[in-house]
Structures are given as C-alpha cells and as structure tokens.
C-alpha positions as CSV (number, residue, x, y, z in Angstrom):
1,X,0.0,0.0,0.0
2,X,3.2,2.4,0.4
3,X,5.8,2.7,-2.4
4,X,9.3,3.1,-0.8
5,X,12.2,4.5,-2.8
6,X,15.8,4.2,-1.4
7,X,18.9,6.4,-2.0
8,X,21.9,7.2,-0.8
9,X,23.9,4.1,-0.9
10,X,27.6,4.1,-2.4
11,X,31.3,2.8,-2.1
12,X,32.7,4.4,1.2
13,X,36.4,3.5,3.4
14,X,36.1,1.9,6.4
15,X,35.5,4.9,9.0
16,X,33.5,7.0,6.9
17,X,29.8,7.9,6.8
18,X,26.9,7.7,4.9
19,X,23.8,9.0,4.8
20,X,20.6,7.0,3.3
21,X,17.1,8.1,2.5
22,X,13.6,6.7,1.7
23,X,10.8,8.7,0.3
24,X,7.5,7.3,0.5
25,X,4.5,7.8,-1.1
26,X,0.8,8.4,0.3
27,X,-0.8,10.6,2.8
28,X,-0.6,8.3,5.7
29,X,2.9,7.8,6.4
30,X,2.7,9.2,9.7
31,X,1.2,6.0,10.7
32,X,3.5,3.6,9.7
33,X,7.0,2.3,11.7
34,X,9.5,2.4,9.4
35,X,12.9,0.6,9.4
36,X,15.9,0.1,7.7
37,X,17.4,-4.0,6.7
38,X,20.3,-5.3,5.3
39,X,21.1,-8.5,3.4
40,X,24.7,-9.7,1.8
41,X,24.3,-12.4,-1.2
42,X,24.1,-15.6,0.5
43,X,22.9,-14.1,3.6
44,X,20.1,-13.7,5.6
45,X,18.6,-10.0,6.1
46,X,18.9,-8.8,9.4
47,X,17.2,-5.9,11.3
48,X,18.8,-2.9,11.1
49,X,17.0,0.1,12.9
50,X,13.4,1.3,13.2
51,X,11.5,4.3,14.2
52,X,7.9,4.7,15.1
53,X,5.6,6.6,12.9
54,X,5.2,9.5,15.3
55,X,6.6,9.1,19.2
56,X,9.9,8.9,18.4
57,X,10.6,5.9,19.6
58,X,13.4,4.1,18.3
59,X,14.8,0.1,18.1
60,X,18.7,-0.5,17.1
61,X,20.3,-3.7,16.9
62,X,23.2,-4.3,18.7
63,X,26.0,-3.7,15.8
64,X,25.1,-0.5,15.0
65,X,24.3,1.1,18.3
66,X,26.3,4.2,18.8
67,X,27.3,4.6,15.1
68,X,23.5,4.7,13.2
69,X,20.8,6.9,14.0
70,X,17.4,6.6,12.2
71,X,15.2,9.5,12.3
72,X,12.3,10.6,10.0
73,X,10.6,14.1,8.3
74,X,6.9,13.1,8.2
75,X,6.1,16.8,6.8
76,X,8.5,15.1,3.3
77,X,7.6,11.3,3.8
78,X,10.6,10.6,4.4
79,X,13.3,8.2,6.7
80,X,17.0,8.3,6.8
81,X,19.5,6.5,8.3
82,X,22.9,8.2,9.2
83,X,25.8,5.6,9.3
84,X,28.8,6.5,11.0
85,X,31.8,4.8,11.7
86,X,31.4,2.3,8.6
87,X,32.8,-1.3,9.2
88,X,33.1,-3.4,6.1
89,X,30.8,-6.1,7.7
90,X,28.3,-2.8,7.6
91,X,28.6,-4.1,3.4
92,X,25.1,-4.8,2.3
93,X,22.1,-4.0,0.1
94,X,19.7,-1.9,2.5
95,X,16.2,-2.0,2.3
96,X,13.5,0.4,3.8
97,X,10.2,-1.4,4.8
98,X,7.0,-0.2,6.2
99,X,5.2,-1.5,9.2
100,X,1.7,-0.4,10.4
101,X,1.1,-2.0,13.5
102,X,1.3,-0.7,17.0
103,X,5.2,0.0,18.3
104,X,4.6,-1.6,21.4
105,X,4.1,-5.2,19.8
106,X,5.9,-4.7,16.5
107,X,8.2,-6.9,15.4
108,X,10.1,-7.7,12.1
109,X,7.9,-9.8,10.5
110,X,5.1,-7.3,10.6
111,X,7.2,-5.1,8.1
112,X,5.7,-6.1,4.6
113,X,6.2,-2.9,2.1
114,X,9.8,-2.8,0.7
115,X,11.5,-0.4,-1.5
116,X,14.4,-1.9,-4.2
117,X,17.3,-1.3,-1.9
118,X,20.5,0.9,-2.2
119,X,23.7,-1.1,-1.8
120,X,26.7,0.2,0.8
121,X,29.9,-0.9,0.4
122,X,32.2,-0.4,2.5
123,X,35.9,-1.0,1.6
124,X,38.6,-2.1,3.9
C-alpha cells in the first residue's frame, strides 16, 4: 500500500559515513514504523534500525548502536538512516520497509512494504 524509494547508498572507506534516504509515497505515512534491513548475497537480512511513525521511539540492533541513527521528516515522507563509523561487515544492500502496526508489539515480521534497496559498500 506504500511505495518506498531508497537512496543514498555508495562505495565508502572503512570509517566513513553515509547518509541513506527513503521517500515514501501516500498521505498516511505518519502512521507507519519504518525501518531500515540489510542482506549480503548468500545471507540472511537482518534488522537494522526502526522508528515509530510518530513518538519517536526508536529500536537498534546491537551492531550498530552508537554509530546509526534513524530519524524521520513526516512533513516530506521521508526516513533516513545516518551511518557512521562504517565497518566493512556494515557491506550490504539496504532495504527500507513499512510497518503499520502498534510499536509496542511490533516486530520484524510485521514489516511487509519494501523499496528496491541501495547497496553500501564499505571498503577495507
């Protein structure tokens, strides 16, 4: 029900920082959680961060706490995620996905819109 488009990706060293986008589409994007995934070819995609649609409330997983921040512009339908501090194992295609479910019972599976992805690669 929401088209996500990703952006920002690129080919950074090891200790640099990125900075990646999603626009959305719609009127109603305010009420979705949004978060951000990763996958590597052969790989299974793991949770990256999320935010909730409008209380702020955010969800990290443990690799990238202290060096990611997720935040979001409902006003321009939009979420980024700033990476700092890149690691090589941060190498990935990320995908922004859409949840609309309550925050306080979310969980990964309940994230079913997707954009295309934006690939990071981060170089040793």
């Amino acid at each position: 029900q929401v088209q996500l488009v990703e952006s920002g990706g690129g080919l950074v060293e090891a200790g640099g920082s990125l900075r990646l986008s999603c626009a959305a589409s719609g009127r109603t994007f305010s009420s979705y959680a949004m978060g951000w995934f990763r996958q590597a070819p052969g790989k299974e995609r793991e949770f990256v961060a999320a935010i909730s649609g409008s209380s702020g409330r955010t969800k990290y997983a443990d690799s990238v706490k202290g060096r990611f921040t997720i935040s979001r512009d409902n006003a321009k339908n939009t979420v980024n995620l700033q990476m700092n501090s890149l690691k090589p194992e941060d190498t990935a295609l990320y995908y922004c996905a859409a949840a609309q479910v309550p925050w306080r019972t979310i969980a990964t599976s309940d994230f079913g819109s997707w954009g295309q992805g934006t690939q990071v690669t981060v170089s040793s």
